[in-house]
C-alpha positions as CSV (number, residue, x, y, z in Angstrom):
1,X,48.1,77.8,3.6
2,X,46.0,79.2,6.6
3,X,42.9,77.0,7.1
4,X,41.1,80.2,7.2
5,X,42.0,80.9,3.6
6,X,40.9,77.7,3.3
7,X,37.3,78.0,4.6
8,X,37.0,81.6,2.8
9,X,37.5,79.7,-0.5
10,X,35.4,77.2,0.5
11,X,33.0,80.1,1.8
12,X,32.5,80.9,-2.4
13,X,30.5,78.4,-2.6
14,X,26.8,80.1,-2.1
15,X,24.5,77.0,-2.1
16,X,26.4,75.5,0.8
17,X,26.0,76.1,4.7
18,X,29.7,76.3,6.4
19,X,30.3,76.8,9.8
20,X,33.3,76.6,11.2
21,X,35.7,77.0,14.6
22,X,37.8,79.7,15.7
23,X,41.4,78.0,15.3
24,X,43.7,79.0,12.7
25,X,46.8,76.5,11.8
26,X,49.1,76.1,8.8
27,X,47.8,73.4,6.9
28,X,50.3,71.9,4.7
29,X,48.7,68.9,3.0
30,X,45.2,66.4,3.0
31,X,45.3,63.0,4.3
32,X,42.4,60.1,5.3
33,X,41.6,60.7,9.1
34,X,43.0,57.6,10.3
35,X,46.2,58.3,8.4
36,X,46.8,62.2,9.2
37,X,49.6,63.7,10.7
38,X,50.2,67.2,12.2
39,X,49.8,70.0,9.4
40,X,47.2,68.0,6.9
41,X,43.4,68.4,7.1
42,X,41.1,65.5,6.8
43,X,37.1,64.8,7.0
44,X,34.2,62.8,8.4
45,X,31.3,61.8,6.3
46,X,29.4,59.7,8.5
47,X,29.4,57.5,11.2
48,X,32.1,54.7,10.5
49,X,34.7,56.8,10.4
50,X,33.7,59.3,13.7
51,X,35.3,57.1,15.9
52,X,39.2,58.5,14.4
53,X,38.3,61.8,16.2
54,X,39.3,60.5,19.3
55,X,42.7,59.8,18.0
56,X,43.6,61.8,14.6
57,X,46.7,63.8,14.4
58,X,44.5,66.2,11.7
59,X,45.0,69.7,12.3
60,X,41.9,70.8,10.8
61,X,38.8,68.2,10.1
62,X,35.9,68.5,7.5
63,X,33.2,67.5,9.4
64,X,29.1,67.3,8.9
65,X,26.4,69.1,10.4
66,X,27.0,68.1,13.9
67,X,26.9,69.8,17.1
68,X,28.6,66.8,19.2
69,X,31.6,66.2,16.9
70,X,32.1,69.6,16.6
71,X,32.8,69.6,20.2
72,X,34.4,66.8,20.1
73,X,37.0,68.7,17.7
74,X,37.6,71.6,20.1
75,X,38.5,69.7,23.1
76,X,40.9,67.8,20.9
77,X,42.1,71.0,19.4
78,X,41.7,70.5,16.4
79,X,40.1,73.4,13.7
80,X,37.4,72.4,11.9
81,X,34.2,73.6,9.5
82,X,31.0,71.9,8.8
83,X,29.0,71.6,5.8
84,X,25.8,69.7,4.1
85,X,28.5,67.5,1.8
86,X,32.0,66.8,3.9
87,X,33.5,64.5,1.0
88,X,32.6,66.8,-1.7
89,X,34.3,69.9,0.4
90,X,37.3,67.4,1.0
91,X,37.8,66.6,-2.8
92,X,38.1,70.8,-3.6
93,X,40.2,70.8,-0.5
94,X,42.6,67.8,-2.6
95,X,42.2,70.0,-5.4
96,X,43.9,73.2,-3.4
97,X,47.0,71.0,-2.8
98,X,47.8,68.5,-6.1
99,X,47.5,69.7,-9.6
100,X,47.9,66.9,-12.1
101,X,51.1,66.7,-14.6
102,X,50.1,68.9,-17.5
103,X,53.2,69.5,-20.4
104,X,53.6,73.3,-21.4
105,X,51.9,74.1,-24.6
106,X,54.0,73.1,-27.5
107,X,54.4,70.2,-30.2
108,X,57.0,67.7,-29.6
109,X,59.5,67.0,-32.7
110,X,58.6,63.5,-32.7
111,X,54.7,64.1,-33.2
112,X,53.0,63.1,-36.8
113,X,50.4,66.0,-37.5
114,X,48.9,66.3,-40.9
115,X,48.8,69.6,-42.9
116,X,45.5,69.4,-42.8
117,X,45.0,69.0,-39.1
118,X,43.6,72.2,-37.3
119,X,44.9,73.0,-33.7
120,X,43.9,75.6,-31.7
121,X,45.5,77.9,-29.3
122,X,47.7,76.8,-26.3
123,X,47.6,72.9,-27.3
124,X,50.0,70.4,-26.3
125,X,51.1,67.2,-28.4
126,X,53.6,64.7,-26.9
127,X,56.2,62.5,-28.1
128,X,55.5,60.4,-30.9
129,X,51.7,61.2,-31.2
130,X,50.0,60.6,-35.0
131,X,47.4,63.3,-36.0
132,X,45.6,62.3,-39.4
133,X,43.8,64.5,-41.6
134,X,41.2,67.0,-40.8
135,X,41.9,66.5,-37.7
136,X,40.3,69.5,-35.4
137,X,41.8,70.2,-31.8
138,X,40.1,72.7,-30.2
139,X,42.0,75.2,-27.7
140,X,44.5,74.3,-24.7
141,X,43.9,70.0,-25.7
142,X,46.4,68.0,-24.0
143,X,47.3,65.1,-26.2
144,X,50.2,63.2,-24.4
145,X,52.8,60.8,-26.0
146,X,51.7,57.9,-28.4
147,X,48.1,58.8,-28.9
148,X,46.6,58.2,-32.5
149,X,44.2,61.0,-33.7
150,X,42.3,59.2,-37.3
151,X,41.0,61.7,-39.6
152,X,38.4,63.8,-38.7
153,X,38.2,63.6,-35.4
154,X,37.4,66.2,-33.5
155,X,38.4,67.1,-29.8
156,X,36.9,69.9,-27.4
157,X,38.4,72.8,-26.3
158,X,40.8,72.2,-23.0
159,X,40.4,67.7,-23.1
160,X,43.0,65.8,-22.6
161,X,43.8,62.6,-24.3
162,X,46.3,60.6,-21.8
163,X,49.4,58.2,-23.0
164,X,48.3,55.3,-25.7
165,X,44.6,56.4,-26.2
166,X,43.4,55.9,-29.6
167,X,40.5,58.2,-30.9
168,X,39.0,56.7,-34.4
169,X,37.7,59.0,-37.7
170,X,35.0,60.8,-37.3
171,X,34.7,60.8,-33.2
172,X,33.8,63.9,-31.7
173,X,34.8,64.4,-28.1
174,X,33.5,67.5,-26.3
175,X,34.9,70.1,-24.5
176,X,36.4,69.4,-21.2
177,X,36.8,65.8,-21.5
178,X,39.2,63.3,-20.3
179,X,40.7,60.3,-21.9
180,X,42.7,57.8,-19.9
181,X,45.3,55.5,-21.2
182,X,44.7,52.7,-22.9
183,X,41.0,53.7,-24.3
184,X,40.0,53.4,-27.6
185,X,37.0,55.9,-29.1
186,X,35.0,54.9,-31.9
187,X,36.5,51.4,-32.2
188,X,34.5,48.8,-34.7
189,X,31.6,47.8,-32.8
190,X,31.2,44.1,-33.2
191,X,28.8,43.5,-36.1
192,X,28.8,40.1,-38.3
193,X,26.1,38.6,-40.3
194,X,25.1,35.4,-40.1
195,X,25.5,33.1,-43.4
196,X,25.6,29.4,-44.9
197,X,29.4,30.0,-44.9
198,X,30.3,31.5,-41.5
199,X,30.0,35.6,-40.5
200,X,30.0,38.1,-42.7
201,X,31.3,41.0,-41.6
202,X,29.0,44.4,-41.7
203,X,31.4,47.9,-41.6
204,X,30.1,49.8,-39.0
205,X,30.2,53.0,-40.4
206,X,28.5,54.8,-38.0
207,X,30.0,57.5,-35.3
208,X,31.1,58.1,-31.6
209,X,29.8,61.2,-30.1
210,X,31.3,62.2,-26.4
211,X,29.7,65.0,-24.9
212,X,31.3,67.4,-22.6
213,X,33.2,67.3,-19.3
214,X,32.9,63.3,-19.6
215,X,35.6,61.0,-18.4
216,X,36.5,57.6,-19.5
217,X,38.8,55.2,-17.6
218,X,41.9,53.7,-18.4
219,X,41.4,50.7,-21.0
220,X,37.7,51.2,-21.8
221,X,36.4,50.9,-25.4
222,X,33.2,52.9,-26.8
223,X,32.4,51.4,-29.9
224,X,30.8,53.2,-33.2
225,X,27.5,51.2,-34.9
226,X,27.0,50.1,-38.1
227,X,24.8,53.3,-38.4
228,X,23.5,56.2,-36.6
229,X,25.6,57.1,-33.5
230,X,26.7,56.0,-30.0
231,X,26.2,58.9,-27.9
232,X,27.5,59.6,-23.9
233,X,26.1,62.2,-22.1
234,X,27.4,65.6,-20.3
235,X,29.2,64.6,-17.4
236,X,29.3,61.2,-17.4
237,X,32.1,59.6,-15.5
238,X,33.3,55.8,-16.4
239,X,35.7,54.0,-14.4
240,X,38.6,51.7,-16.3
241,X,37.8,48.4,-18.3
242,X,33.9,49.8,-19.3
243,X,32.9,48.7,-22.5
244,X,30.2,50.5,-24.7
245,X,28.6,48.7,-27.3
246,X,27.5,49.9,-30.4
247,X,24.8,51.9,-30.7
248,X,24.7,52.6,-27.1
249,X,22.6,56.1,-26.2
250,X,23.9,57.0,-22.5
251,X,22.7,59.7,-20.6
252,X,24.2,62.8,-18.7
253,X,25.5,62.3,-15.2
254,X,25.6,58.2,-15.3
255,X,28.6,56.5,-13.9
256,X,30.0,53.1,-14.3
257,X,32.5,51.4,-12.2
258,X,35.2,48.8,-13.7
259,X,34.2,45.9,-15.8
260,X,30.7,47.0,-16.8
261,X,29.6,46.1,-20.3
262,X,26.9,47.3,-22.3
263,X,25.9,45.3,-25.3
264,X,24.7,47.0,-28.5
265,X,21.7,49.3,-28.6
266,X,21.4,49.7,-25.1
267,X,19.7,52.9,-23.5
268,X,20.7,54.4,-20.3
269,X,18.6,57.3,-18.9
270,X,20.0,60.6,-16.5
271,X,22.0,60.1,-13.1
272,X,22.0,56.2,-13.7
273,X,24.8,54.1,-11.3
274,X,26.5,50.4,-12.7
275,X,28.1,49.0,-9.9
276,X,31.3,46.9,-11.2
277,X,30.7,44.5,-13.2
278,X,27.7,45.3,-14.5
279,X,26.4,43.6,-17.7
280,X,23.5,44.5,-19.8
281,X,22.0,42.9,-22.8
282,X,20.6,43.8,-26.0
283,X,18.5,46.8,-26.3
284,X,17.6,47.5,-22.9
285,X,16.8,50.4,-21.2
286,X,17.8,51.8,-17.8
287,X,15.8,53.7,-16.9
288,X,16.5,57.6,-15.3
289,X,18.1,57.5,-12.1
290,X,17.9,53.7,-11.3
291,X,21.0,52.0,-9.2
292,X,22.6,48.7,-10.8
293,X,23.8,46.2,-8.0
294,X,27.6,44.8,-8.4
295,X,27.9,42.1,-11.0
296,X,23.6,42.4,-12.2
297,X,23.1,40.7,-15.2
298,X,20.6,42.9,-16.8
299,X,18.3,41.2,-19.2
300,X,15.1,43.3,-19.5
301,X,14.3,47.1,-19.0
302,X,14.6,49.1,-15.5
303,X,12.1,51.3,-15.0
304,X,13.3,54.8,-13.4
305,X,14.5,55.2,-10.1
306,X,14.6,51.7,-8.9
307,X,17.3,49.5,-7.4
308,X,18.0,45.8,-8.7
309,X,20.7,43.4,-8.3
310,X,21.7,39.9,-9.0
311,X,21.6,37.5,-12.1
312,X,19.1,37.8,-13.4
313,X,18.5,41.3,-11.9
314,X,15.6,41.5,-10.2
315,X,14.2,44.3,-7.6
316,X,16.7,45.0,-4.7
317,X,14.2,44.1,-1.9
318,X,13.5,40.7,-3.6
319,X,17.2,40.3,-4.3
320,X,18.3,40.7,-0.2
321,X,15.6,38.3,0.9
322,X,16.5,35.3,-1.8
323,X,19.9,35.6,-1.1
324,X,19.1,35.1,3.0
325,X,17.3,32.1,2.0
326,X,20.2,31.0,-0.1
327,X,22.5,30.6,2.6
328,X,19.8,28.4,4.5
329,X,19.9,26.3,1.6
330,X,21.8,22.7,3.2
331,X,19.5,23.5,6.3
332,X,16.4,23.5,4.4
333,X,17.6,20.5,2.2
334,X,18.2,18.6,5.2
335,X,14.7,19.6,7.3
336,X,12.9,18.4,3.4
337,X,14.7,15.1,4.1
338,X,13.8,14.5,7.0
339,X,10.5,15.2,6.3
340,X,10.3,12.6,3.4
341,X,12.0,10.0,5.3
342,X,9.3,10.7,8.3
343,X,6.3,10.0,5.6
């Protein structure tokens, strides 16, 4: 592919500015900058990674809005374009190059489906998956081998449920969605009563509501309550090994990295980010917009648009200046002893 096909595609895009040389090579494949070889196109975002210029093999680079590494890029020789968002414009330029593994429409002759199951046009069930009753797959689904469907479930048009995922009864996924291996929907969430005798379980017979274009890692679990719903909003993205608790209400546009855990009844507004290993306790909220620090313990409500980190989570600022006069810890413990001794 010419790199100037490449730009006019990217060129589609109205909201953003391009700008772009006047060199014109074949452009075989993408690679990171440092890694490159002749043929593949890479990008710059900022400034850590401006020093590869000198020394990438790129043919073509996505850079940012620069004047100087743009002509840094012509006397090197190398085509390149400019835009607000270089990573974004270097994940659509993955997306020219790689299509996932996606089975032709058809059903297997190992699959289970129920009479009663409904599939819609152009969907795809793989070896040995179990579809139970009223069942409703909406058009061009994508359920690979081994996945368990419990009755009525339903799936969004074009999702795809990956190897091993088990979706629960009742669970509705939206359209557009994708499921990695591994993940259970609408599990039990964990709900036992207290008694003279030990726990007493309480059915959770509540349900698991994923709206569209949402993706779920491999090996995460999103729980159903006792009553009412859990509920993840449009567009959501979670990374592998998240857990949802029951009753959980999370909003469009969050995403999680690995490991977080939300316990039951939490509340997590719009455009929210849990850095990895993220826990949260009962009933909070989060609120819109706010930024989670790596492994926060979250114990009370996080007012919107706010940064906190540590355990407990307190205000990022607050955070950065406790944990500089944590590492002068011995120094001050030895300065206070000295003092006492001098009394």
């Amino acid at each position: 592919m010419k790199f100037s096909e490449i730009v006019q595609k990217f060129k589609a895009d109205q909201h953003s500015l391009i700008q772009f040389g006047d060199r014109n090579p074949e452009i075989t494949g993408v690679a990171a900058i440092d890694k490159a070889v002749a043929g593949q196109i890479s990008y710059i975002e900022g400034g850590k990674f401006a020093r590869y210029l000198k020394t990438t093999q790129a043919a073509a680079l996505i850079l940012p809005l620069d004047s100087k590494l743009q002509a840094e890029a012509d006397s090197r020789g190398i085509a390149w374009l400019s835009v607000a968002a270089p990573r974004l414009f270097f994940a659509r330029a993955i997306a020219l190059f790689y299509r996932p593994f996606a089975p032709a429409p058809g059903i297997h002759p190992s699959a289970v489906i129920d009479p009663s199951a409904r599939l819609g046009a152009e969907v795809s069930v793989g070896a040995n998956a179990v579809i139970h009753t009223d069942v409703k797959l909406g058009e061009g689904v994508c359920v690979h081998a081994n996945v368990v469907i419990y009755p009525e479930a339903q799936i969004g048009d074009r999702s795809i449920l990956y190897a091993n995922c088990v979706i629960y009864e009742r669970s509705q996924i939206g359209a557009n969605c994708v499921i990695h291996s591994g993940t259970a929907i609408g599990s039990e969430g964990f709900g036992f009563v207290p008694t003279a005798t030990g726990w007493e379980k309480m059915e959770q017979s509540g349900y698991t509501v994923i709206e569209d274009s949402v993706e779920i890692g491999s090996n995460s679990t999103v729980d159903r309550p006792a009553v009412g719903e859990t509920r993840i909003g449009r567009n959501t993205k979670l990374d592998n090994m998240v857990h949802i608790g029951h009753g959980c209400q999370v909003g469009e546009a969050v995403v999680m990295a690995a490991q977080v855990a939300l316990a039951g009844g939490v509340t997590i507004g719009d455009r929210v980010v849990l850095s990895g290993q993220v826990g949260i306790v009962n009933q909070v909220t989060i609120g819109d917009r706010a930024v989670v620090g790596a492994k926060s313990g979250v114990t009370g409500d996080v007012d919107p648009h706010t940064v906190v980190s540590g355990n407990p989570a307190i205000p990022h600022p607050i955070y950065l200046r406790a944990a500089a006069i944590y590492k002068r810890l011995p120094e001050m413990y030895k300065m206070f002893r000295q003092l006492k001794q001098s009394r």
